[in-house]
N, C-alpha and C positions, 0 to 999 in steps of 0.2 A: 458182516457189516463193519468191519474192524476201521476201514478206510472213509466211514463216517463222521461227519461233526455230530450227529444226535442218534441219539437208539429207543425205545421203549424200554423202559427198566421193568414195569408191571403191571397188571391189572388194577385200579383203581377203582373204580365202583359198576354196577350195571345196573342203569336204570328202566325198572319196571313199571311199566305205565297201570293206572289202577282204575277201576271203575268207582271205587269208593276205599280211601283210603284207610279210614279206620278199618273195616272189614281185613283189608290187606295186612296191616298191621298184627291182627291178630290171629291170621292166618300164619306168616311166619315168626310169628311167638310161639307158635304150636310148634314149628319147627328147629326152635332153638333158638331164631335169632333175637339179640336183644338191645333197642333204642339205644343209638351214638350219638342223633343229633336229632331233635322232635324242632321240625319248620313248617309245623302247618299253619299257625301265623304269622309267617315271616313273610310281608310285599315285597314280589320281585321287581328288582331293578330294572329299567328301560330293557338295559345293555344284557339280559338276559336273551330275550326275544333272538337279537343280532347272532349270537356264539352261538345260535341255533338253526339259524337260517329262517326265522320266522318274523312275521310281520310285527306279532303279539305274542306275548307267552306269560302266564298266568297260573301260577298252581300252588298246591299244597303237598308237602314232601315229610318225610320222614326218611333218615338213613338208620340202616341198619349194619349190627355184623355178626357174626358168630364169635361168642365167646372163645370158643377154642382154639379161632386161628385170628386175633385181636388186629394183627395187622396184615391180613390178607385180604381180600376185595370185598368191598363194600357192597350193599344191596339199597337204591337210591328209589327209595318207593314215590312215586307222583302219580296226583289226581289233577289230571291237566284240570284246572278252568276254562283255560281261552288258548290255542282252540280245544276244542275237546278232544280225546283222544278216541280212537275206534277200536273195536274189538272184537272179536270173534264172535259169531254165531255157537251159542253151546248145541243146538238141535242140529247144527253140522259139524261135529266133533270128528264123525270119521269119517268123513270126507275132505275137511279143510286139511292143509299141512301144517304141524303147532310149531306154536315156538316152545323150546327145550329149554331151560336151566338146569345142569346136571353137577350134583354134590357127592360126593366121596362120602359115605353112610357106616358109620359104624353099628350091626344088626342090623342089616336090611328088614328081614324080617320082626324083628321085636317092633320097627318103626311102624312096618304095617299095619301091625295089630294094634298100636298102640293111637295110630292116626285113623284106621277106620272107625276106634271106637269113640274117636272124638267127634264123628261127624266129616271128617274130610274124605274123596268121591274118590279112587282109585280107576284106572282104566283097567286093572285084572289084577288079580294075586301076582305073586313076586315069582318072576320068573328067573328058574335057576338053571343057566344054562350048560351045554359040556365043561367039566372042568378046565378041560383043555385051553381054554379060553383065557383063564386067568381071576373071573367071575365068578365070586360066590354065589350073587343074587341081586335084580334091580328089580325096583317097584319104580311107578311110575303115578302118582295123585294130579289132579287139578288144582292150579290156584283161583281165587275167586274173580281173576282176571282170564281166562282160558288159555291160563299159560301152563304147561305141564311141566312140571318138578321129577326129574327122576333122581331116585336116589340109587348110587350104582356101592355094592358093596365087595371091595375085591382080595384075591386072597393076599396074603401077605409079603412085601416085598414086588408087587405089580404097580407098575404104573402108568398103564393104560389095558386095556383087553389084548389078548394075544390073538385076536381076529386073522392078522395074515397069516400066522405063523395056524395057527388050528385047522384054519381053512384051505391050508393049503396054495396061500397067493401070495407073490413075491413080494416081500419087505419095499416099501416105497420110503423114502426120505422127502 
């Protein structure tokens, strides 16, 4: 895109819609993250609704970020008000297709153990696949929204899974 007036520089924040925000809040507290901006009494503006494509828009928000990477993407937690937001069936877990949020995990495993014993629902033990891979190990939790969290832990100096290359299937760009 060199031949561009504009580019995206970077990820900014991803907002996770909540069923009950405090809950969410201190679900990813257990995860590390920790309150940059608390807006859960802040009334939204008119012109809110609009940059969204909506008639109305109405919520209560909290952002968040992980300490470790201070200026890397934000997590924009909202409990729509108006309209309200939908969410998954948990009693169709494994049938519906999730939405994914996936973190770079430092101890995959010690997180495991350390978030089952706090009460958070894992979809299976942490699975560790061929080394080949590049992957030491991903667990995968629920959030109290039926978003699933994976947390992928990789070996050092990887910067994604070496999937085609282990698998045997041509490098795509």
């Amino acid at each position: 895109m060199s031949d561009a007036e504009w580019a995206l520089s970077r990820l900014y924040h991803t907002v996770i819609n909540c069923r009950d925000l405090d809950e969410s809040v201190a679900f990813y507290r257990k995860l590390g993250f920790e309150v940059l901006n608390d807006r859960r009494n802040v009334d939204w503006p008119d012109f809110v609704a609009g940059i969204f494509g909506l008639s109305k828009a109405k919520g209560r928000g909290v952002l968040m970020v992980l300490p470790s990477d201070p200026d890397g993407p934000m997590m924009d937690l909202i409990e729509w008000m108006e309209p309200k937001a939908a969410f998954p069936d948990p009693a169709a877990r494994k049938t519906q297709v999730p939405r994914i949020i996936a973190f770079r995990t430092q101890n995959v495993h010690a997180a495991y153990e350390a978030l089952s014993k706090s009460g958070v629902v894992f979809t299976q033990a942490p699975h560790v696949p061929d080394a080949a891979l590049g992957i030491v190990g991903t667990a995968c939790c629920y959030d109290p929204n039926g978003n699933i969290i994976e947390m992928i832990e990789l070996q050092p100096g990887v910067r994604h899974s070496r999937a085609n290359e282990a698998l045997g299937n041509k490098a795509s760009n």
